[in-house]
N, C-alpha and C positions, 0 to 999 in steps of 0.2 A: 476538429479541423483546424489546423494552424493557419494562421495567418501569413507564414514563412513557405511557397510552394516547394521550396524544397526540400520542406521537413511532412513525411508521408507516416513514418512507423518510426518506431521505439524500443528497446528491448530495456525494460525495469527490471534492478538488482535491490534487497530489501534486506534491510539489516538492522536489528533494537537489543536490544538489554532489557531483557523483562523476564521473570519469573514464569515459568508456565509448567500448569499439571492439566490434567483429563477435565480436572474439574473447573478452573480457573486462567482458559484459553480467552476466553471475553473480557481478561481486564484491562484497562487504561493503558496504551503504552507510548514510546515515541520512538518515533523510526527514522534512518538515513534510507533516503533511495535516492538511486544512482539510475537515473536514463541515460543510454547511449541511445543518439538517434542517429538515422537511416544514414545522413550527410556526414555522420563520423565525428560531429560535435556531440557535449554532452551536459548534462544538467545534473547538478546535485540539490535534492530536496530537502528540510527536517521539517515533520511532520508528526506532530500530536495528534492520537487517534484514541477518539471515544469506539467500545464496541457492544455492542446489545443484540441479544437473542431475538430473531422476531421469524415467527410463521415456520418453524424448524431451517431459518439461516443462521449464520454469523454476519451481521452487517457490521462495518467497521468504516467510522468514515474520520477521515483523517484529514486538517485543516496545518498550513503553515505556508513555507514558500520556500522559492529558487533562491541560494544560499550562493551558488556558483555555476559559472560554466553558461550557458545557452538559456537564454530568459531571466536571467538574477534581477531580483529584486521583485517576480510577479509573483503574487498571493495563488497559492496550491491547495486546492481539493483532490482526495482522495476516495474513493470510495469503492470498498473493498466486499461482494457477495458470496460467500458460500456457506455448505452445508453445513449442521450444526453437526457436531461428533459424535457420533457413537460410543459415550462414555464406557460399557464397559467392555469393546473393544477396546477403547485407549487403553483401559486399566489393565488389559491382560496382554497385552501387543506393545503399547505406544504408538505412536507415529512419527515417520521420521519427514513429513510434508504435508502442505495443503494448497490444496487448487480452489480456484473460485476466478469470480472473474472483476477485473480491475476498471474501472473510471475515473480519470483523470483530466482535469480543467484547471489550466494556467489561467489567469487574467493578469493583465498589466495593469500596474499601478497610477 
């Protein structure tokens, strides 16, 4: 819940440079995201994320901050759950996306 009432929803854009195969989707990476929120401001994040296997998920939780735009300068938690892959569907298909579901906690400094 924001602090701001006239910030309700969010639409997050997620973007890294990172290596990835079937087998090696769980490593370390750092990501730009980009919130547009409801009021038509926006936030941009960078975000180092640790990711580990656990209970057949992808947990991936990603720590840094607002860099620009709408809350700059609050410390950003990320935290990212979904399914683990179906390795050798990857290996015979690929994947061209993944769904799961997102957590996200500004705090001000």
């Amino acid at each position: 819940m924001s602090t701001n009432p006239a910030i309700t929803t969010g639409t997050m854009t997620i973007s890294f440079d990172a290596t990835r195969s079937c087998l090696t989707v769980a490593s370390p990476s750092t990501a730009t995201l980009t919130i547009n929120w409801n009021n038509g401001q926006s936030s941009t994040l960078l975000v180092n994320y640790v990711n580990n296997n656990a209970a057949g998920q992808i947990v991936s939780v990603g720590t840094g901050a607002v860099t620009t735009g709408l809350f700059a300068g609050d410390s950003a938690v990320v935290v990212n759950v979904g399914p683990t892959l179906d390795t050798l569907n990857c290996v015979l298909n690929g994947i061209s996306s993944r769904t799961g579901t997102f957590t996200l906690e500004l705090t001000s400094l």
